[in-house]
N, C-alpha and C positions, 0 to 999 in steps of 0.2 A: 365194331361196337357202336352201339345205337346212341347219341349224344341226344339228354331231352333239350326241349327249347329252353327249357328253365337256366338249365345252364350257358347256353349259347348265348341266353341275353346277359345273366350274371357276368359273363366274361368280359361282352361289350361294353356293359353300365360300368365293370371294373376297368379297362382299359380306357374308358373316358372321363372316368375321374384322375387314373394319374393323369393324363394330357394333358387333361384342365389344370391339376396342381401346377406341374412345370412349366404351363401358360403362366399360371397365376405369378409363379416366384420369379418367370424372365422379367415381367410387366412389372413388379416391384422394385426387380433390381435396378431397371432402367428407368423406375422414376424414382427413386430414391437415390441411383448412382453409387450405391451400394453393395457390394459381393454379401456380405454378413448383416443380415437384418432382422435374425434371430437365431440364438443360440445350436439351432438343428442346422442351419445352413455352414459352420463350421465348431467345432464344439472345441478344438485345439486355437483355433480362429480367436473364439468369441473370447477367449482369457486372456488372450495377449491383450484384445483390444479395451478389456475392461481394466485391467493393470494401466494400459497408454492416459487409459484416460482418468484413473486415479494420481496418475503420476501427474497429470497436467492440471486437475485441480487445487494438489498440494504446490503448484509452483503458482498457479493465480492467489492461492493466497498468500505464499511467503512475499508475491509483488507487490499484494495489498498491504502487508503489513511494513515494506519495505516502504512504498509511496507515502504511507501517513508519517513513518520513520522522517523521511525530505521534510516532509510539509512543516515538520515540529521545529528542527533543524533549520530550517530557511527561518522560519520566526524565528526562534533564540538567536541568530546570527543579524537577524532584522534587528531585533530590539537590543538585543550588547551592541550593537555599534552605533545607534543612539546614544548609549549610555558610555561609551566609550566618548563620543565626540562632547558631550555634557561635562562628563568630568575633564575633558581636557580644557572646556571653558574652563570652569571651574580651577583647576590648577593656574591657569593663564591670568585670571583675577586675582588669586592669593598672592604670583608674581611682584604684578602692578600694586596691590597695594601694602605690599612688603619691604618698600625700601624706605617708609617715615617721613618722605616727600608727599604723598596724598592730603587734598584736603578734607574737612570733615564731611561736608558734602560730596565728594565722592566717596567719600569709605561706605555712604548713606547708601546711595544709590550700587554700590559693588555688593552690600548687605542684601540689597532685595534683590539683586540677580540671583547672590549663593539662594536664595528662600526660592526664587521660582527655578532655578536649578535642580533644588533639590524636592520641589513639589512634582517635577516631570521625574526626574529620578524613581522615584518612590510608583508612578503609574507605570511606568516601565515593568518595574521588577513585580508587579502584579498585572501583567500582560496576559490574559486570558486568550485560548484556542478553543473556540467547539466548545466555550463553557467550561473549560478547565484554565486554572493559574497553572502556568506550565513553570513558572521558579519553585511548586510549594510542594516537593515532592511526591509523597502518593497523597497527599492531603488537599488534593488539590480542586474542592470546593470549595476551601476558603481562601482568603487572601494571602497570601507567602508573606506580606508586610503588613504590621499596622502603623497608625500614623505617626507613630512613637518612632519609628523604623524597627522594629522586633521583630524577631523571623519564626512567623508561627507554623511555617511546613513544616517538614520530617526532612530526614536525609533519606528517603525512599529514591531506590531507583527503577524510574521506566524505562524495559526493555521489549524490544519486538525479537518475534522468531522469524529468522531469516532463511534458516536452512532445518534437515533436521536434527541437528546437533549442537546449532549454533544460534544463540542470542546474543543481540547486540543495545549497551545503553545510549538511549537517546537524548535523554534530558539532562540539563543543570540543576542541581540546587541552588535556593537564595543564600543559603548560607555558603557555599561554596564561593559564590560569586560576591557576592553583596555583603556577606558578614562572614569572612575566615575567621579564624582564632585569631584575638587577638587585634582582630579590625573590622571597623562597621563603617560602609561607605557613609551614611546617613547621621552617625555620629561625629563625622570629620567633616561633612556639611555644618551641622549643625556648630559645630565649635568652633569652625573659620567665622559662619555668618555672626557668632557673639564675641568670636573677636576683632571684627571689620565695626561692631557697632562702640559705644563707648561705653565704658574708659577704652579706647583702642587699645592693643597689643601685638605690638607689631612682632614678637617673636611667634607667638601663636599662628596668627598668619601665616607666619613662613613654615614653620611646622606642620599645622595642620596642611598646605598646600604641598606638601612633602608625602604626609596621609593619601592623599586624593589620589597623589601621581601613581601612588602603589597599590591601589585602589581601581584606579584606571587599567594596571597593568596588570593585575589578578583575571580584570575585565576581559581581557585581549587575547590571557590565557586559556579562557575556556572557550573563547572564541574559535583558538586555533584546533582545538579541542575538539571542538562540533564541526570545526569543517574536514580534519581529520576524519570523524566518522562519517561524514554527508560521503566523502571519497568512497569511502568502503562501501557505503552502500550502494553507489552509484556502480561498482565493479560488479558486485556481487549480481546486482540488478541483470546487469549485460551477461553475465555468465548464465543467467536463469535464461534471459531470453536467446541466446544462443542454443541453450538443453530443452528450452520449449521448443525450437522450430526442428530440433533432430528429434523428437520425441512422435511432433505431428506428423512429422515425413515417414516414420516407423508406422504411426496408427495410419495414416493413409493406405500404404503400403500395404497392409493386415486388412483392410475393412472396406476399400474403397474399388469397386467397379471398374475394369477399362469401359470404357460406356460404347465403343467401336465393338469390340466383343461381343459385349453384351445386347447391343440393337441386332446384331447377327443372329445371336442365340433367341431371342426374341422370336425374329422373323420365321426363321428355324421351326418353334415351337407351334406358333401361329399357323403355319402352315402342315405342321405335322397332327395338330385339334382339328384342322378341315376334313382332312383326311380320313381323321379317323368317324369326324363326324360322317362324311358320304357314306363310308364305308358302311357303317354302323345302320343307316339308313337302307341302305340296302338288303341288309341281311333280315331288321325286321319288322316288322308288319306295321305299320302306318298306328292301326287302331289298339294297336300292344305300347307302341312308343310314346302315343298320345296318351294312354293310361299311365304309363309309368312317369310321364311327366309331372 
């Protein structure tokens, strides 16, 4: 059977373009280090690897939202234990001048302590992060205290997603802290400092310095509180980062090139396109190959 030239070269033109393709895709895989570098090259492949990599950027954000989680935490436990060591001035002052031995000049000067006592107090509990009063619940544009000492936040609670099932809360309220039922750290400032000044009252004193202690000690509770969840976070943390580094080892595994192979397969190919290129040249005609260029 008589083969025209038409199709002699069609075979060649066709058998030199796959060459070229599987040139083309060694030379990718070996500069990209990649076995899957689009969807044709494993199609069972490419799912696994697209899931790996869904699954790892839902753990970068449970860690982003974990980290800002710390960052809120490290401040609340920064500034409660300012406020913790304040009020224990503070109780330590009502002590001293609770036993009727003081003179008036000191009760003077123990008055304007309680006053700048509880002037830092009051900036404390309006302790802004990133532009947020982090005591004033979700209202937390405005001030969580006025100068009154009033707690103008909400009881909103901020939580971050950690997992996908699970949120955790991260903040205190001022009211919580600052103003339970029933007690206002800034109203038992207030009423020690008016009654250290005169007419003195030395049972107030001691009363109110009684206030503060319990005050202080609501303080240290939510302290232990937030550092309670700082721990949870800090586990959860290392648990992501342990299912992130078996997750990557999986997408490697699925996605990633031996690169020793694959410079084989390469050369392989390389030399398999020369080949066919001579070949090819041979068979046809100089001023046929230069047109069809």
């Amino acid at each position: 059977m008589r083969v025209s030239s038409n199709a002699v070269y069609n075979t060649i033109i066709g058998n030199l373009s796959r060459n070229s393709e599987r040139l083309l895709k060694a030379q990718v895989k070996v500069a990209t280090e990649k076995r899957i570098n689009r969807p044709s090259d494993d199609p069972i492949g490419i799912g696994k690897v697209l899931d790996y990599r869904k699954r790892l950027a839902s753990i970068d954000q449970y860690q982003g939202n974990i980290a800002k989680g710390k960052t809120r935490i490290q401040m609340t436990e920064t500034t409660l234990d300012f406020v913790s060591n304040l009020l224990t001035d503070a109780k330590n002052i009502a002590m001293d001048q609770s036993t009727g031995s003081t003179e008036s000049s000191d009760r003077e000067i123990a008055a304007e302590q309680i006053a700048a006592i509880r002037e830092q107090v009051l900036q404390l509990a309006n302790t802004r992060l990133g532009g947020e009063y982090i005591f004033a619940g979700h209202n937390t544009h405005e001030p969580a205290f006025s100068d009154t000492g009033s707690y103008d936040g909400d009881s909103g609670e901020k939580k971050i997603i950690i997992d996908e099932n699970t949120e955790v809360k991260i903040n205190l309220t001022g009211k919580e802290i600052f103003a339970p039922d029933g007690s206002n750290v800034f109203n038992a400032l207030d009423a020690l400092q008016a009654a250290l000044e005169e007419p003195y009252v030395q049972s107030t004193v001691a009363a109110q310095g009684n206030l503060i202690a319990e005050a202080r000690d609501q303080v240290n509770l939510g302290r232990a509180s937030s550092a309670s969840t700082f721990k949870r976070l800090e586990g959860y943390d290392g648990m992501l980062d342990s299912f992130k580094f078996r997750i990557e080892d999986m997408l490697s595994k699925t996605e990633d090139a031996d690169l020793a192979t694959a410079i084989v397969e390469l050369q392989f190919e390389e030399r398999a396109y020369e080949a066919s290129l001579a070949a090819s040249a041979r068979v046809m005609q100089p001023s046929l190959l230069n047109f069809l260029k």
